[in-house]
PyMOL commands that place a pseudoatom at each C-alpha (Angstrom):
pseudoatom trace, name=CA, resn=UNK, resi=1, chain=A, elem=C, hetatm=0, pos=[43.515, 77.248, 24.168]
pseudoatom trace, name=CA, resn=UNK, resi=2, chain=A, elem=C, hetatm=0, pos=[45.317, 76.359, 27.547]
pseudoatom trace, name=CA, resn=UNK, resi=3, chain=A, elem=C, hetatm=0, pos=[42.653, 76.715, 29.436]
pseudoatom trace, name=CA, resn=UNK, resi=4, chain=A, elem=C, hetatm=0, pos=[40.402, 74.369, 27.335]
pseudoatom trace, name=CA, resn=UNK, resi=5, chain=A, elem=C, hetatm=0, pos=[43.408, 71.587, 27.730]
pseudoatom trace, name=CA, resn=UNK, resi=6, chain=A, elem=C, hetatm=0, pos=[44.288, 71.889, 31.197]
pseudoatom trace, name=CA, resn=UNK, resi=7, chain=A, elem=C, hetatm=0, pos=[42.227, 74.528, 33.238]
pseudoatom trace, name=CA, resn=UNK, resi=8, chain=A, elem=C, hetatm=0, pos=[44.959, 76.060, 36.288]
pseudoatom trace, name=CA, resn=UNK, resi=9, chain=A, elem=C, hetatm=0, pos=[47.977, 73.636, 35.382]
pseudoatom trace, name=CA, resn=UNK, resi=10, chain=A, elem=C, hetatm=0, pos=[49.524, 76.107, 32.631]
pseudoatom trace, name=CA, resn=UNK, resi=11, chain=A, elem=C, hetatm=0, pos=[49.402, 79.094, 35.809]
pseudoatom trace, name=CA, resn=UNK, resi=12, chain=A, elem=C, hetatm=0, pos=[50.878, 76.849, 38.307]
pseudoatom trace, name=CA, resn=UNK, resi=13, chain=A, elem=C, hetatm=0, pos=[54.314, 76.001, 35.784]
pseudoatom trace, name=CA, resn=UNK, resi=14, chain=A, elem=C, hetatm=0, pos=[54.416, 79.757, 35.373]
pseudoatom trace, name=CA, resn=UNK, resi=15, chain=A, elem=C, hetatm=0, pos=[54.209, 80.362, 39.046]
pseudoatom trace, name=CA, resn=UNK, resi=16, chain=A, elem=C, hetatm=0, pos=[56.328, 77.125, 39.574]
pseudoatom trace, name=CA, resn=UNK, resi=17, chain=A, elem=C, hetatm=0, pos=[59.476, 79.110, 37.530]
pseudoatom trace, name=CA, resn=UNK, resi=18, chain=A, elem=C, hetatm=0, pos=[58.991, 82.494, 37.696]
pseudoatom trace, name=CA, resn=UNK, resi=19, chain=A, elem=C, hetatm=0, pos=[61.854, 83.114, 40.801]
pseudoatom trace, name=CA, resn=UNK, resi=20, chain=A, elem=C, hetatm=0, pos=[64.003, 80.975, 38.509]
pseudoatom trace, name=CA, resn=UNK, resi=21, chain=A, elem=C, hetatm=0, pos=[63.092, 81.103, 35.198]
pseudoatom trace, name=CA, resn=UNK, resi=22, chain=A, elem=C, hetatm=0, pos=[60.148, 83.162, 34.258]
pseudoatom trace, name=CA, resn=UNK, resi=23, chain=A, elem=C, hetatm=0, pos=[60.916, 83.220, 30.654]
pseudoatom trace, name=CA, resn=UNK, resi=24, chain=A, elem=C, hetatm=0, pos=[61.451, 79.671, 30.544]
pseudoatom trace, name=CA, resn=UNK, resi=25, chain=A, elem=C, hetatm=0, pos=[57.467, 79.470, 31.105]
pseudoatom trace, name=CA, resn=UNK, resi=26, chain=A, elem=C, hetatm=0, pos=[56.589, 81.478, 28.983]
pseudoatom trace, name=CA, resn=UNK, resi=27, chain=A, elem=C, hetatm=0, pos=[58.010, 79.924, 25.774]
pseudoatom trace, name=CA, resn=UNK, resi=28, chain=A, elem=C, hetatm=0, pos=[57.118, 76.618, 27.431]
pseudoatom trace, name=CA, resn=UNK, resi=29, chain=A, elem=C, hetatm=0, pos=[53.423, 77.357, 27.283]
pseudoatom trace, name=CA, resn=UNK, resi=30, chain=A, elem=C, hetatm=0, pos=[53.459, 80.037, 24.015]
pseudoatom trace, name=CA, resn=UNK, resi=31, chain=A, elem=C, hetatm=0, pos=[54.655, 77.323, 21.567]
pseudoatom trace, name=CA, resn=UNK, resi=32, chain=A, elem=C, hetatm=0, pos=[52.614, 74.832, 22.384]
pseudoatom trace, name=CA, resn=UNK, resi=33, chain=A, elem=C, hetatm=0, pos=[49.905, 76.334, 23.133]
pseudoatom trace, name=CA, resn=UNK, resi=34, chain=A, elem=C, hetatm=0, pos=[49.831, 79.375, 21.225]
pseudoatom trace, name=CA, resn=UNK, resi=35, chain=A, elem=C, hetatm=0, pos=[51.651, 77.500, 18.137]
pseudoatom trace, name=CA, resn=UNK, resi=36, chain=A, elem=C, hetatm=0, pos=[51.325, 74.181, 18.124]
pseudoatom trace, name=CA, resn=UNK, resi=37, chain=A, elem=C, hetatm=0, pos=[47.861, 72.959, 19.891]
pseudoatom trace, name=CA, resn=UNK, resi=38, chain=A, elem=C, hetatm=0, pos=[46.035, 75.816, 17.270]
pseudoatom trace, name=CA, resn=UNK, resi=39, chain=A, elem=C, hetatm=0, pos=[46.913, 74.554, 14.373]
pseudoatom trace, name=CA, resn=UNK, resi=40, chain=A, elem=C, hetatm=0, pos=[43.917, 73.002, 12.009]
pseudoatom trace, name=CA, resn=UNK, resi=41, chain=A, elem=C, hetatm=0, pos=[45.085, 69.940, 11.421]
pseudoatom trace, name=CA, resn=UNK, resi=42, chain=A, elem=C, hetatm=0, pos=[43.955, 67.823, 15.098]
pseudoatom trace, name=CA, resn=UNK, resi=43, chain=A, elem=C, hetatm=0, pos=[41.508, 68.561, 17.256]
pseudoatom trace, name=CA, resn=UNK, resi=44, chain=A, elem=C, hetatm=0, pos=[42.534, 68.763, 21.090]
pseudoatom trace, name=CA, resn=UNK, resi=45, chain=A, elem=C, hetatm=0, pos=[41.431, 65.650, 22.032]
pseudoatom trace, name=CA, resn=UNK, resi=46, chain=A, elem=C, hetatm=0, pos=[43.600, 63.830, 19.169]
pseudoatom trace, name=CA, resn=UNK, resi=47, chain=A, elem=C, hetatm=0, pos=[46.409, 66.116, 20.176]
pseudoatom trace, name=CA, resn=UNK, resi=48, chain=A, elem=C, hetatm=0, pos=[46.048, 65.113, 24.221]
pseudoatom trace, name=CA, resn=UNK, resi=49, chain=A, elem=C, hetatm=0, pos=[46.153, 61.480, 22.872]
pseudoatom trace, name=CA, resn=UNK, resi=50, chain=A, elem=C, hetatm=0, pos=[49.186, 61.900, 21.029]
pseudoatom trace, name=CA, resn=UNK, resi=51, chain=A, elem=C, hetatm=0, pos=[50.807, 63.840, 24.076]
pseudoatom trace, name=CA, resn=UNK, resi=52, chain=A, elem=C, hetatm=0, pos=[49.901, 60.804, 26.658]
pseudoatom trace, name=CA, resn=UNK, resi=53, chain=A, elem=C, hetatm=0, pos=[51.444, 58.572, 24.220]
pseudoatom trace, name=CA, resn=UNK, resi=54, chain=A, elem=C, hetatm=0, pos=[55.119, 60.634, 23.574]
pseudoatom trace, name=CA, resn=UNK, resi=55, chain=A, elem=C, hetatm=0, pos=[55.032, 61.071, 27.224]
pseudoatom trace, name=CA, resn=UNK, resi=56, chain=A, elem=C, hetatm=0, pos=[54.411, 57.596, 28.479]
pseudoatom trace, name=CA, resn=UNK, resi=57, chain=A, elem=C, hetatm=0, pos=[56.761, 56.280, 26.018]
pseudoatom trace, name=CA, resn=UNK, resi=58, chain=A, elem=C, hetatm=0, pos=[59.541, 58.702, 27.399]
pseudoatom trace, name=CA, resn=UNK, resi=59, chain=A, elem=C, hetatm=0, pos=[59.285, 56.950, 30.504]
pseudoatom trace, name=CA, resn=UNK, resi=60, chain=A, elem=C, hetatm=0, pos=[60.644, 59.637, 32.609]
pseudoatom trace, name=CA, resn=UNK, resi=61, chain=A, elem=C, hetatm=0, pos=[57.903, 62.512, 32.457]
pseudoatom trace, name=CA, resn=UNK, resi=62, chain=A, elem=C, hetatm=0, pos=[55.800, 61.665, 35.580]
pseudoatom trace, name=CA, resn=UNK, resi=63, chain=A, elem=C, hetatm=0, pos=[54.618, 65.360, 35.964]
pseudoatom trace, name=CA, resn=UNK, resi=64, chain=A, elem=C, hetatm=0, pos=[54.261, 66.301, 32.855]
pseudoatom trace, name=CA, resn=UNK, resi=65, chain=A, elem=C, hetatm=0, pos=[52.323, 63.249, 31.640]
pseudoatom trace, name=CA, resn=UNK, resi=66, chain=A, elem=C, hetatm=0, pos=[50.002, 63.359, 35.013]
pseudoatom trace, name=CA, resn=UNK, resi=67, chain=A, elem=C, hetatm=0, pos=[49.045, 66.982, 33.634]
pseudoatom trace, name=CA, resn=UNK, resi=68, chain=A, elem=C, hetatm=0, pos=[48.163, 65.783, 30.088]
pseudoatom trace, name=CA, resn=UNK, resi=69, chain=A, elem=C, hetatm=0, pos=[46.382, 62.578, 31.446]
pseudoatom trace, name=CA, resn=UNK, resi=70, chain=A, elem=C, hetatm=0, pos=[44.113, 65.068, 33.386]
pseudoatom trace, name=CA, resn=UNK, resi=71, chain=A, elem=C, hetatm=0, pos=[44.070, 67.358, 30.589]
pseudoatom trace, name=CA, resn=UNK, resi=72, chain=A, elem=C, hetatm=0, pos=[43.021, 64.561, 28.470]
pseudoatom trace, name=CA, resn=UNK, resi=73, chain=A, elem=C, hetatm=0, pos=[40.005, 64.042, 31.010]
pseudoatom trace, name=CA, resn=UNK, resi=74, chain=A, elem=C, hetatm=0, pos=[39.103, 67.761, 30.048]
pseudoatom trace, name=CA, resn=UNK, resi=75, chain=A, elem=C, hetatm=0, pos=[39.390, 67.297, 26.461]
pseudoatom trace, name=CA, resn=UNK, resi=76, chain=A, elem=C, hetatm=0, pos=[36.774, 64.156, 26.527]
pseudoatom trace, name=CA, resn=UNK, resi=77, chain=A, elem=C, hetatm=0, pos=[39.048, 61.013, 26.459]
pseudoatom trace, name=CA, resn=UNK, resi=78, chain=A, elem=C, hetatm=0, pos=[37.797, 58.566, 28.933]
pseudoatom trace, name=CA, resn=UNK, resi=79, chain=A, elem=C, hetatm=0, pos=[39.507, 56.715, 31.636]
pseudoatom trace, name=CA, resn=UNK, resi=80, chain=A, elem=C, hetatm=0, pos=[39.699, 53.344, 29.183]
pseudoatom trace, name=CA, resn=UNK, resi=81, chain=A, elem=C, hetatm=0, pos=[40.681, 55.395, 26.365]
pseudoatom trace, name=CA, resn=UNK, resi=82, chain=A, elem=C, hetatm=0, pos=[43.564, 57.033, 28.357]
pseudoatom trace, name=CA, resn=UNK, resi=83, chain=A, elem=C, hetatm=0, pos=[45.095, 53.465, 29.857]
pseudoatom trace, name=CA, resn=UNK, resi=84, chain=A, elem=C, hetatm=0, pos=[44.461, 51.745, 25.904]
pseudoatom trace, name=CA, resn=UNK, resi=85, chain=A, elem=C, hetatm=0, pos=[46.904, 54.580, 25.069]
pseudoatom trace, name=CA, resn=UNK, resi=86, chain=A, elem=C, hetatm=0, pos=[49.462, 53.331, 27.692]
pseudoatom trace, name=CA, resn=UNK, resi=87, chain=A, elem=C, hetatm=0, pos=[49.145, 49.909, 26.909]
pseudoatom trace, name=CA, resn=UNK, resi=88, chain=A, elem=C, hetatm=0, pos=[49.856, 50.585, 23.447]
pseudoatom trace, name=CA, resn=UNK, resi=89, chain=A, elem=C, hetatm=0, pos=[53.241, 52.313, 24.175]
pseudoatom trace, name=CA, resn=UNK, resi=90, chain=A, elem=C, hetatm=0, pos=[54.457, 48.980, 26.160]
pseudoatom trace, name=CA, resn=UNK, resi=91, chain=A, elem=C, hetatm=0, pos=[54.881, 47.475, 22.622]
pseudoatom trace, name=CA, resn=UNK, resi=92, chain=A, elem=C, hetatm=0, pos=[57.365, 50.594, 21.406]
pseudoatom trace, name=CA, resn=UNK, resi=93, chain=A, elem=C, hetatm=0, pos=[58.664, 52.071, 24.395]
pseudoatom trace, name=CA, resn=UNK, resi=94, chain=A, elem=C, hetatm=0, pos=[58.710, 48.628, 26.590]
pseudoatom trace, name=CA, resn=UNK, resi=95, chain=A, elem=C, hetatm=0, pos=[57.023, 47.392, 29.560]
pseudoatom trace, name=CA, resn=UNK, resi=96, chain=A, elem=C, hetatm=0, pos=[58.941, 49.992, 32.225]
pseudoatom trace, name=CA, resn=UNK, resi=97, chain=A, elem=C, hetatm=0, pos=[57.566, 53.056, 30.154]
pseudoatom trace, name=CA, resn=UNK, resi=98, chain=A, elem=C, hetatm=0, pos=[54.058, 51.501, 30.499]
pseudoatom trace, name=CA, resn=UNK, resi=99, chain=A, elem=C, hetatm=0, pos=[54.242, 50.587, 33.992]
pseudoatom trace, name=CA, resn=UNK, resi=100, chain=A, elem=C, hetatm=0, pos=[55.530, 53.875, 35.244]
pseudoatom trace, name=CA, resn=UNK, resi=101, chain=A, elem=C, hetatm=0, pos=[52.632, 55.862, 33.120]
pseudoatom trace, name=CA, resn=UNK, resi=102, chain=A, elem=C, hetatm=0, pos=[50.187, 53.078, 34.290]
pseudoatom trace, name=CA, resn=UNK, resi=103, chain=A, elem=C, hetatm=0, pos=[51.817, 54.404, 37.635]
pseudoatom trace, name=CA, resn=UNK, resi=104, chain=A, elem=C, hetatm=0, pos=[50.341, 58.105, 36.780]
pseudoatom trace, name=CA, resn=UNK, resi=105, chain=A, elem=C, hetatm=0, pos=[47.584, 57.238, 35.562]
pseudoatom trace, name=CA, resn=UNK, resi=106, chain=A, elem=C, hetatm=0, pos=[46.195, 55.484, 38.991]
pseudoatom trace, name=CA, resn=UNK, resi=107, chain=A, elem=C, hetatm=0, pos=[47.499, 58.506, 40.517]
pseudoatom trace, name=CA, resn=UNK, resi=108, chain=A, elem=C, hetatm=0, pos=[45.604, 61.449, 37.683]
pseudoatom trace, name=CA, resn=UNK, resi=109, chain=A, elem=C, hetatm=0, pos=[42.538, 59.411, 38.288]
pseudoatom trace, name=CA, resn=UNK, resi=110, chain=A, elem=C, hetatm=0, pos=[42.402, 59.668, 41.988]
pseudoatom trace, name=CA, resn=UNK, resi=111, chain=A, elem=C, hetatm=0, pos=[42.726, 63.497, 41.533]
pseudoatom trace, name=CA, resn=UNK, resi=112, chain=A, elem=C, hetatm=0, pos=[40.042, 63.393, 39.317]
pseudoatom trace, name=CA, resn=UNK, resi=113, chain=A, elem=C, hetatm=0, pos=[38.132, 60.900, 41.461]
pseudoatom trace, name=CA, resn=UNK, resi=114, chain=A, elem=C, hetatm=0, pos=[34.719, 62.658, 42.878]
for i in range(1, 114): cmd.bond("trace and resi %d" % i, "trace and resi %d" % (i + 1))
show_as sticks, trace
zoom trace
């Protein structure tokens, strides 16, 4: 399931805390992942929209909402689809929230860029 959402990401947080907190990564990819993503109920793309959304409107998950953004490329939602999403969080979570996702975004899309 990880690998369908975000290809090498998932390895590099492992690598990222295993000298400091190896088991830390592992429940940080086996409940979402292995719980939460598998369940029936959304497929991955409507989960990966729902993801952008919490994390944009947190407003202070740069990294973690630059890996969904790209993990929502991987999972089918286009570029327009993705920023729609961000736009739509300026109304609940404010303008700052928005702009610092719209921020991440620019930023996911270059990485993605050809």
């Amino acid at each position: 399931m990880l690998n369908e959402v975000d290809g090498e990401a998932g390895a590099r947080v492992v690598e990222a805390l295993a000298d400091i907190a190896p088991d830390f990564a592992t429940y940080l990819l086996e409940f979402p992942f292995g719980d939460i993503y598998a369940r029936p109920g959304l497929d991955l793309r409507a989960r990966e929209i729902a993801t952008i959304a919490a994390l944009s409107a947190l407003g202070n998950a740069a990294p973690q909402l630059r890996v969904h953004i790209r993990a929502g490329l991987n999972v089918g939602i286009s570029r327009e689809e993705i920023i729609e999403t961000i736009m739509q969080m300026a109304v609940y979570a404010g303008f700052p929230a928005a702009l610092n996702a719209l921020a991440v975004a620019r930023d996911a899309f270059a990485d993605d860029a050809p």
